[in-house]
N, C-alpha and C positions, 0 to 999 in steps of 0.2 A: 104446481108452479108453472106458470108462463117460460116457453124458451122462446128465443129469437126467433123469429119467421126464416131469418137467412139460415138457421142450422135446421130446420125441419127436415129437410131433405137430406143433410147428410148423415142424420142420425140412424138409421136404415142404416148405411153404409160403416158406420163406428159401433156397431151396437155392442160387438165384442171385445171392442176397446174400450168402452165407454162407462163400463162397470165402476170402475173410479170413483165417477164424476155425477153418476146420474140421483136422481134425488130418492129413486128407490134401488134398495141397498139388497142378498140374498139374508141377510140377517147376520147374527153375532158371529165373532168369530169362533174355530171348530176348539172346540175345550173350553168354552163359555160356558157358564152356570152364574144364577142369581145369590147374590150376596146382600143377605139383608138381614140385619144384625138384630139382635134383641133391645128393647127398649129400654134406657139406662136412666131409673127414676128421678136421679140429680138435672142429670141432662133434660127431662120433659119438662120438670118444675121451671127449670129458666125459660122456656117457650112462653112470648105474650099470648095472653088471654085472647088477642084480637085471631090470632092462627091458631091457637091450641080448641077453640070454640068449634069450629068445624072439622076438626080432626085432621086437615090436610095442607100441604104446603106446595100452592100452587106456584108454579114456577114458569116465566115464559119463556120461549124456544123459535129457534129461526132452523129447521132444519133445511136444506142438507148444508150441514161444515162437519163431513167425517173428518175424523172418526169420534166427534166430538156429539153431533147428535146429527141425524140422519134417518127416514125410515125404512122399515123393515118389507118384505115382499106384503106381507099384511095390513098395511100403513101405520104401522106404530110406532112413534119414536123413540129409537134406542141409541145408543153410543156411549162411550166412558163416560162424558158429564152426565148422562143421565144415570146410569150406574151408581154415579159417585154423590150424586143430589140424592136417589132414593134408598141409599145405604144413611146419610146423614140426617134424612126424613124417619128413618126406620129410627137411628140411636135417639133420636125425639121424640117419640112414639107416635109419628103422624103420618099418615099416607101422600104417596106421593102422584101427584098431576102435574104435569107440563101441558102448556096452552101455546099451539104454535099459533105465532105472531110476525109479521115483519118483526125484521131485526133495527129500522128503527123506530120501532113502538112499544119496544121492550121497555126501558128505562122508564120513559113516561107512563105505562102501566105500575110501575113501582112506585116511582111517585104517587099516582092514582089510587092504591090499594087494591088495584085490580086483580095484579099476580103480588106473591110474597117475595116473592124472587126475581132473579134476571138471570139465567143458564144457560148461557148460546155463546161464547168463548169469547165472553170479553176482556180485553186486556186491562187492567189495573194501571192508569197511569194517574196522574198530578191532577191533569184537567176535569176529569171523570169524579176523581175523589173530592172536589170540589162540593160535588153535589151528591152522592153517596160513597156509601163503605164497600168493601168488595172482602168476602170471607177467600184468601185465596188456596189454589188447591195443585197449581203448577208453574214452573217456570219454560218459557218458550222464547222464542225470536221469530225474527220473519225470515225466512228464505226462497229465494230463486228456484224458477223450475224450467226447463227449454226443452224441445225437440232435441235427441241426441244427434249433435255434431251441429250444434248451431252456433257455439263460439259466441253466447251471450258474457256480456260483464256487466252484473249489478252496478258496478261502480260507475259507468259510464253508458248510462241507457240514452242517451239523449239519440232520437230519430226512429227509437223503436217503438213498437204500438205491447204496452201491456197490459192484460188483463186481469185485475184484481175484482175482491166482494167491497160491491157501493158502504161508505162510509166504516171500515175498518181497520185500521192503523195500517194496513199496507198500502192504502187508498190515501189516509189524511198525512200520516207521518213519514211515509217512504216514500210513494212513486210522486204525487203532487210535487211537495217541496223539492224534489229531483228536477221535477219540470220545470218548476220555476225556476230552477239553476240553468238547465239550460235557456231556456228563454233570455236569462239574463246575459246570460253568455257570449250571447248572437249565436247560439248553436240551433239546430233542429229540434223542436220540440218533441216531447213523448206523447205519441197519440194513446190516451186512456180509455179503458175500455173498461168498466164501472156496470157489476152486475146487479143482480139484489142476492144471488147467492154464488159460494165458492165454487158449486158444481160446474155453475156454466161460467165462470171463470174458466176453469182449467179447461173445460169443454171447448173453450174458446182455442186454447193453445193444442189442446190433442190434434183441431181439427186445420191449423195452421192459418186461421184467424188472428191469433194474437205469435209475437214472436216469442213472448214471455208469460212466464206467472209469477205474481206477489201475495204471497200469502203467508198464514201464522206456521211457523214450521212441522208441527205433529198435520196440519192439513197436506202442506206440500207433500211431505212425507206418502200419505195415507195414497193421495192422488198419483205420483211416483209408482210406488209399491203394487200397484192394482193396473196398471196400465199395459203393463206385457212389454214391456220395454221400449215404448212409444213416447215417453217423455223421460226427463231424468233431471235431477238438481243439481243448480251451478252456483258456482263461487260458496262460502261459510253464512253460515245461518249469520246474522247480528240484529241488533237492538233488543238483547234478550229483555223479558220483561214478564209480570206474573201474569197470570191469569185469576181471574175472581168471580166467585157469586155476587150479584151486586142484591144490594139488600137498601131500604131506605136508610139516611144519613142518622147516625147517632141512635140506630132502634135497639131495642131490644132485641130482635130477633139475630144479628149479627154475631154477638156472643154465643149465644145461646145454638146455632150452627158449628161458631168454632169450638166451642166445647165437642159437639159430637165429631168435627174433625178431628181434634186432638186423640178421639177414644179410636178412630178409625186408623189413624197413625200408630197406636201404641199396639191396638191387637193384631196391626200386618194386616189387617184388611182393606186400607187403601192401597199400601204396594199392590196385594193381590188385584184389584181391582186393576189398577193403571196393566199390570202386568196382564192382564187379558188380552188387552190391547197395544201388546207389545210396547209399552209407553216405559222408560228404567232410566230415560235422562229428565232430569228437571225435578223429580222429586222433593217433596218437603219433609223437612225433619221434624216441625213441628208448625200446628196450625199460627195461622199469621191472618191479620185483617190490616188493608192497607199497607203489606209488608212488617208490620210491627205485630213482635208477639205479645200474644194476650194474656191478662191471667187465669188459670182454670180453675175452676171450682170444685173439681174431683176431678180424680184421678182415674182413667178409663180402667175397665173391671177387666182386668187377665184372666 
């Protein structure tokens, strides 16, 4: 991943702080183990023939957005989405591949038949489902993050410079439309600072580039938590809203996912999963595509 040329030089100087943020991660967290469930013959049967033919369920990926996918000191992409794709790759009896991708060239490879999947923390909203389904797997919001004692207010950013990931609901749905409030206003406008990844967002803010961070909450969290107490969250999470695999519109293979969600919900092996990665707010009860629960075809095997 390309970083700014302006932060080349201070990264030297953050390097201990900057574990957070940087695109290579030291790996899983310490009590991590692989969960990869047995293959549930009801569940492989509903898998189209066009993914079940090559035995794999490729999925595309924009690492770093920990703790959602991110890589490992090895360069291999890991994080709870990917956990929680290759546990639902397993109860289908297919292997699992992630293909890192710009995060905006995911989608359009779905379209394209390129990846089967879309797996890089996209939120599930109205506009999106327009054009595909989204198997989803958590509920989240976006929240604030500042330098401690910097007496940020999400509500009233107008004049401040904040850094969010290029084209992500904290980008299109929050700080933008913010902006254009104050613009309207005759206030000072929010200077935007638009990454291609969350890393060098927050990177932005550890390094007193940006006065802010706008990101999906388990990210701010992750960025927070890893920082040594150099950054911290302000003001309440809001615009809660799902998360989803995006899958093409009306496919087959959308069901055929939430089924093996539904089986990872019933034997405790999605809790345990999210629970790896400290993740116990937002949980589902039962699998959902586009927020609407589905019918299953069986019953996950206890």
């Amino acid at each position: 991943m390309n970083r700014p040329v302006m932060l080349a030089a201070t990264l030297a100087v953050t390097a201990s702080l900057a574990g957070c943020v940087t695109n290579v991660e030291g790996g899983n967290p310490d009590g991590w183990e692989a969960i990869e469930p047995a293959a549930v013959p009801e569940i492989a049967a509903m898998v189209p023939e066009s993914v079940k033919n090559d035995g794999t369920l490729a999925v595309g990926s924009n690492p770093p957005f920990a703790p959602f996918e991110f890589k490992d000191s090895e360069g291999n992409i890991i994080g709870v989405e990917m956990d929680l794709g290759r546990a639902v790759a397993s109860v289908m009896g297919l292997e699992f591949q992630p293909v890192e991708q710009d995060f905006a060239m995911i989608l359009p490879a779905v379209d394209a038949g390129t990846v089967d999947a879309g797996m890089s923390g996209f939120t599930d909203n109205e506009e999106r489902r327009q054009n595909y389904d989204f198997v989803n797997f958590l509920y989240a919001g976006i929240q604030w993050a500042q330098q401690p004692g910097s007496n940020i207010d999400p509500a009233n950013p107008c004049g401040l410079t904040v850094a969010v990931q290029r084209t992500t609901v904290s980008e299109t749905d929050d700080v933008r439309p913010k902006n254009e409030e104050c613009i309207a206003n005759g206030e000072d406008p929010i200077t935007i600072l638009s990454y291609d990844t969350s890393d060098n967002a927050a990177l932005a803010l550890l390094v007193g580039r940006a006065d802010a961070l706008s990101a999906d909450s388990p990210v701010t969290a992750w960025a927070v938590n890893r920082s040594d107490g150099e950054l911290e969250m302000v003001g309440d999470m809001f615009a809660a809203a799902p998360y989803g695999f995006a899958v093409q519109k009306d496919s087959e293979l959308g069901p055929a996912m939430a089924a093996a969600m539904q089986h990872l919900i019933e034997t405790g092996e999605y809790q345990r999963i999210l629970a790896q990665w400290s993740i116990e707010d937002g949980l589902l009860d039962e699998a959902l595509i586009n927020e609407q629960a589905v019918q299953q075809p069986v019953e996950a095997q206890l």
